[in-house]
GUTI-248392 format. One record per residue (C-alpha): residue in one letter; y, x, z; residue number from 1. Coordinates in steps of 0.02 Angstrom, whole numbers, plus 50000, padded with zeros to 5 digits. Each point is the difference from the previous one (the first is absolute). Layout:
// GUTI-248392
[A, [Y, X, Z], NUM]
...
This chain:
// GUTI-248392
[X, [43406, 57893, 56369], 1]
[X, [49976, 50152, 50085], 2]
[X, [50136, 50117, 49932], 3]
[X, [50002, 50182, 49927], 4]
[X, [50187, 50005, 50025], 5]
[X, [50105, 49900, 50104], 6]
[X, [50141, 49987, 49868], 7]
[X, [49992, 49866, 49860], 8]
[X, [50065, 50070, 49810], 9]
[X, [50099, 49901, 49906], 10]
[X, [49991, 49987, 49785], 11]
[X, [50118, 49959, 49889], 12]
[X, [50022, 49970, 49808], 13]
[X, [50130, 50066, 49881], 14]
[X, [50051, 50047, 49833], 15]
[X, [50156, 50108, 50048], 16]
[X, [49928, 50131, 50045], 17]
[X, [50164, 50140, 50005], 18]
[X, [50091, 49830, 50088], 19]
[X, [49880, 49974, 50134], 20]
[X, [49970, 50175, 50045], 21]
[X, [50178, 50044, 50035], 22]
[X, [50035, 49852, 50110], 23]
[X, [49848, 50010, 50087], 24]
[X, [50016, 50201, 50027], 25]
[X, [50180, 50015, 50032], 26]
[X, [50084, 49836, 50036], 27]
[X, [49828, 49946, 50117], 28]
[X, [49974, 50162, 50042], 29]
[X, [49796, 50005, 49988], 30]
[X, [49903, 50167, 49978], 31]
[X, [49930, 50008, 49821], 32]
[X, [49811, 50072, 50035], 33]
[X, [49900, 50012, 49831], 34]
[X, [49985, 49906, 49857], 35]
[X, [49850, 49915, 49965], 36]
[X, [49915, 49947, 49819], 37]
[X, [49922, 49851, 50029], 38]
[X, [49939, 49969, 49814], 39]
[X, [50058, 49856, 49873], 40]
[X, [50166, 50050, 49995], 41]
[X, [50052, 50019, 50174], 42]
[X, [50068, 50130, 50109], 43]
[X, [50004, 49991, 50165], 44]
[X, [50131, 50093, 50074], 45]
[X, [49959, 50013, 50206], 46]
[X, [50127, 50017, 50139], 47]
[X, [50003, 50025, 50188], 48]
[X, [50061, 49819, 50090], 49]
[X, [49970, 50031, 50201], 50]
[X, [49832, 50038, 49970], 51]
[X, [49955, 49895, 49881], 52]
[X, [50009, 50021, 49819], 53]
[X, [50129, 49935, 49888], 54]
[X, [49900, 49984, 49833], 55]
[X, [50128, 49982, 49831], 56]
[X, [49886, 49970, 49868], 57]
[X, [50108, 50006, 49825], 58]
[X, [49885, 49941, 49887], 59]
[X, [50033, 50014, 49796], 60]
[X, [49982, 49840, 49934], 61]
[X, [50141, 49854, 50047], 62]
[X, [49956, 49897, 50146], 63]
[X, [50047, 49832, 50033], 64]
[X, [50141, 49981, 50083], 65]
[X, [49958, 49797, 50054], 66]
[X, [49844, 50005, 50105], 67]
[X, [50076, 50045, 50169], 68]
[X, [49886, 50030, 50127], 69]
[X, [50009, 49940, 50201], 70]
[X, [50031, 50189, 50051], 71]
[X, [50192, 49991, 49983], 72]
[X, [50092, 50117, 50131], 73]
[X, [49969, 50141, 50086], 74]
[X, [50061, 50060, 50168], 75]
[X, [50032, 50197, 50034], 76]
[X, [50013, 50064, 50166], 77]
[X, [50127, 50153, 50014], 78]
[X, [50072, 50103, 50148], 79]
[X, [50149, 50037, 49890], 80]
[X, [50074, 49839, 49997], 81]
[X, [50091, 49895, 50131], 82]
[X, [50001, 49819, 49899], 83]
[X, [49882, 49924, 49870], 84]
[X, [50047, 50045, 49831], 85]
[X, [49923, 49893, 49831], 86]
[X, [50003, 50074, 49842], 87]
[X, [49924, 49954, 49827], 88]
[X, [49910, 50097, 49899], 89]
[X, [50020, 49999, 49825], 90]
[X, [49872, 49873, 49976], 91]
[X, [50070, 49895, 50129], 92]
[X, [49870, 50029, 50137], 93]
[X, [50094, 49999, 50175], 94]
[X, [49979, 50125, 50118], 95]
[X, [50084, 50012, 50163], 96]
[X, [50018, 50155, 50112], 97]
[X, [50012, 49964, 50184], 98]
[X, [50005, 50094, 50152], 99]
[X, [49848, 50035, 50061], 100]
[X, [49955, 49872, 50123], 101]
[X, [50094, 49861, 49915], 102]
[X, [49893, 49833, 49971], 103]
[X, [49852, 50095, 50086], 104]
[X, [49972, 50111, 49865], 105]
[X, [49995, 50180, 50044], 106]
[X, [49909, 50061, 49834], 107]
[X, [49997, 49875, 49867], 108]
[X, [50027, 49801, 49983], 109]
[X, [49928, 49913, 49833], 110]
[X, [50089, 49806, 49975], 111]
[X, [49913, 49872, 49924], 112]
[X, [50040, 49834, 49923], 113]
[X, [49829, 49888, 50031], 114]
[X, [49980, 49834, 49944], 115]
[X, [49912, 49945, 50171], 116]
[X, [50037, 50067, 50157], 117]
[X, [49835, 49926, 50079], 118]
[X, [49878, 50066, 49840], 119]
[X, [50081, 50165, 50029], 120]
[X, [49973, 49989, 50194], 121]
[X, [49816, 49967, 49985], 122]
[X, [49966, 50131, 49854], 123]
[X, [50082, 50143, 50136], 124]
[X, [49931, 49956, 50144], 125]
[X, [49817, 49918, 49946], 126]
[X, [49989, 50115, 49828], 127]
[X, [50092, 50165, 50008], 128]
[X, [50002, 49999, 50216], 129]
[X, [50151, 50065, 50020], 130]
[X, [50132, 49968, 50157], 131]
[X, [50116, 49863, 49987], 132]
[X, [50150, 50103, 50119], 133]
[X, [50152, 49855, 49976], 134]
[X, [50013, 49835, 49906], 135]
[X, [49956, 50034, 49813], 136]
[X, [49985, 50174, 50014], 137]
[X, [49833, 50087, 49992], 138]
[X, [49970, 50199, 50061], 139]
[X, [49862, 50089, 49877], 140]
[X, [49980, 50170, 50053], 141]
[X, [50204, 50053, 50041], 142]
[X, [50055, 49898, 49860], 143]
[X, [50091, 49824, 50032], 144]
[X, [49951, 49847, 49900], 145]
[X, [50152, 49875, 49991], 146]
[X, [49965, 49853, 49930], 147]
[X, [50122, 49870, 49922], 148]
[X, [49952, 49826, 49952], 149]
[X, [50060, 49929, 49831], 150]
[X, [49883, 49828, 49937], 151]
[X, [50059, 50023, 49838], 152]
[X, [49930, 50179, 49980], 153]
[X, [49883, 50015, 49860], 154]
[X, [49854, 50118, 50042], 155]
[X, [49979, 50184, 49924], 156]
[X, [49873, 49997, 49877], 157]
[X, [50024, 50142, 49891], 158]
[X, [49997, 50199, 50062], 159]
[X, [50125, 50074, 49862], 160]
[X, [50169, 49963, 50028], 161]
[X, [50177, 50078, 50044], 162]
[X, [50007, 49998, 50183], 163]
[X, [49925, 50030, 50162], 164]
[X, [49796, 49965, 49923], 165]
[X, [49862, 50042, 50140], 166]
[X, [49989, 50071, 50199], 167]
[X, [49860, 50131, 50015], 168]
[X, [49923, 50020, 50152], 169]
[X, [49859, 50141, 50024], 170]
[X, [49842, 49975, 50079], 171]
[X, [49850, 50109, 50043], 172]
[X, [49869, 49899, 49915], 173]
[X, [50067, 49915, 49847], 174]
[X, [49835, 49907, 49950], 175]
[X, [49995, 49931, 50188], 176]
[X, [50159, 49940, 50016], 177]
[X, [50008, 49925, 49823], 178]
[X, [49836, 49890, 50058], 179]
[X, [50082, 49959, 50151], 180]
[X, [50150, 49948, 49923], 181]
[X, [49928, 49872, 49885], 182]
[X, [49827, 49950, 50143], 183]
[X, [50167, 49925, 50119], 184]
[X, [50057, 49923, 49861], 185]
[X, [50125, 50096, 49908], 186]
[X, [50045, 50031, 49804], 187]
[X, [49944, 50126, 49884], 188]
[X, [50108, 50094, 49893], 189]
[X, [49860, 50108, 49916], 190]
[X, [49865, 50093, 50084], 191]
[X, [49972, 50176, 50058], 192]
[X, [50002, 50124, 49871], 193]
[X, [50038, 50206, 50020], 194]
[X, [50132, 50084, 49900], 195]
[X, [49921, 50174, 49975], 196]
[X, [50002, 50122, 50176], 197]
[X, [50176, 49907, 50057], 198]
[X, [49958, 49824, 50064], 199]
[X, [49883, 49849, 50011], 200]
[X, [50104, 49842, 49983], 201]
[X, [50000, 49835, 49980], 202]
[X, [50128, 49839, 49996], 203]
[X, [50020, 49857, 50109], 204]
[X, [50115, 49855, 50012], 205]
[X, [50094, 49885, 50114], 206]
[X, [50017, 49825, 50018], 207]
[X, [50148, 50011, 49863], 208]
[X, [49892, 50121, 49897], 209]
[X, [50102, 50137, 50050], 210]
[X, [49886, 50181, 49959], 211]
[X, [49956, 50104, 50121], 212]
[X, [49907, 50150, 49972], 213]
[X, [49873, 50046, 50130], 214]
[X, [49959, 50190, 49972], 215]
[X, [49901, 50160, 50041], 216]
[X, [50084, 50152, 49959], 217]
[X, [49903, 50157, 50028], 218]
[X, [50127, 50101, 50073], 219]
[X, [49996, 49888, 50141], 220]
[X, [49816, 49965, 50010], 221]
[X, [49912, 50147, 49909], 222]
[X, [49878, 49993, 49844], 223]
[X, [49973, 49820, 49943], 224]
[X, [49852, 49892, 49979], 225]
């Protein structure tokens, strides 16, 4: 995919909204940008994350709090830190800030729990193209894909759901790289649709039906299709 942005966002899913925002603000330490109303009950409250975009979307009605999804750590790079540190979030989503460097990672580092190692090294390197840099661990723009095999993993089929949800990634061409994406082979999510003068997006998924959203967000692109 030929990228608008070389940093991949990450989305998560919440109903503690007050909760979340504290320990994501202060104890994490992330930039709050602008809040953004989604529609259907959510709002999606955006911070800064190394260049990418830490998306807490609090929506209204209860999740479930069951349907876990692959996407289930994430790695922080920081120049104010000497040793890794792993802290929990009030949903119990793991994050760990690390100096900047540490495990490769000098923005961001997203860890995964696949079913299949080998279906998840054929999707990256035959569906989404992307650079295989160490043993099950995959480079997508500046972000670091680390993958960790579990057989027993039961795949993500649902989008709602407390936790780390979706990656976005954000193209030039949305439509293109959506037919690309499924002509090698790949999943659909749902197809491109545009969400008023902000985006075009559509969803994608893994081998594990993980989501990721594929988008085109006119800020980065200018006036959409």
């Amino acid at each position: 995919m030929e990228l608008a942005k070389p940093y991949i966002d990450v989305g998560i899913q919440t109903n503690q909204r007050d909760a979340m925002l504290d320990f994501w603000g202060r104890q994490v330490g992330l930039p709050y940008e602008e809040l953004l109303k989604v529609g259907g009950g959510n709002h999606q409250h955006r911070h800064s994350l190394n260049g990418s975009v830490f998306k807490l979307n609090h929506l209204r009605d209860e999740l479930p709090s069951q349907t876990m999804s692959g996407y289930n750590g994430l790695l922080i790079a920081s120049d104010d830190i000497e040793e890794p540190v792993t802290l929990y979030d009030p949903d119990r989503n793991r994050v760990t800030l690390i100096p900047e460097g540490e495990f490769g990672v000098d923005h961001i580092g997203i860890e995964l729990e696949v079913s299949s190692i080998a279906a998840f090294q054929h999707f990256y390197r035959r569906v989404l193209r992307i650079e295989e840099v160490a043993e099950n661990c995959f480079k997508w723009g500046t972000t670091l894909l680390f993958l960790e095999e579990n057989p027993g993993h039961q795949p993500c089929l649902e989008m709602r759901g407390v936790g780390f949800r979706y990656i976005t990634v954000q193209v030039w061409d949305v439509d293109e790289e959506y037919r690309g994406f499924i002509d090698r082979g790949g999943s659909q999510g749902s197809p491109p649709r545009t969400l008023g003068t902000t985006a075009r997006i559509s969803f994608v998924r893994d081998p594990d039906g993980n989501w990721i959203e594929i988008s085109q967000r006119a800020s980065l692109t200018g006036d959409l299709p």
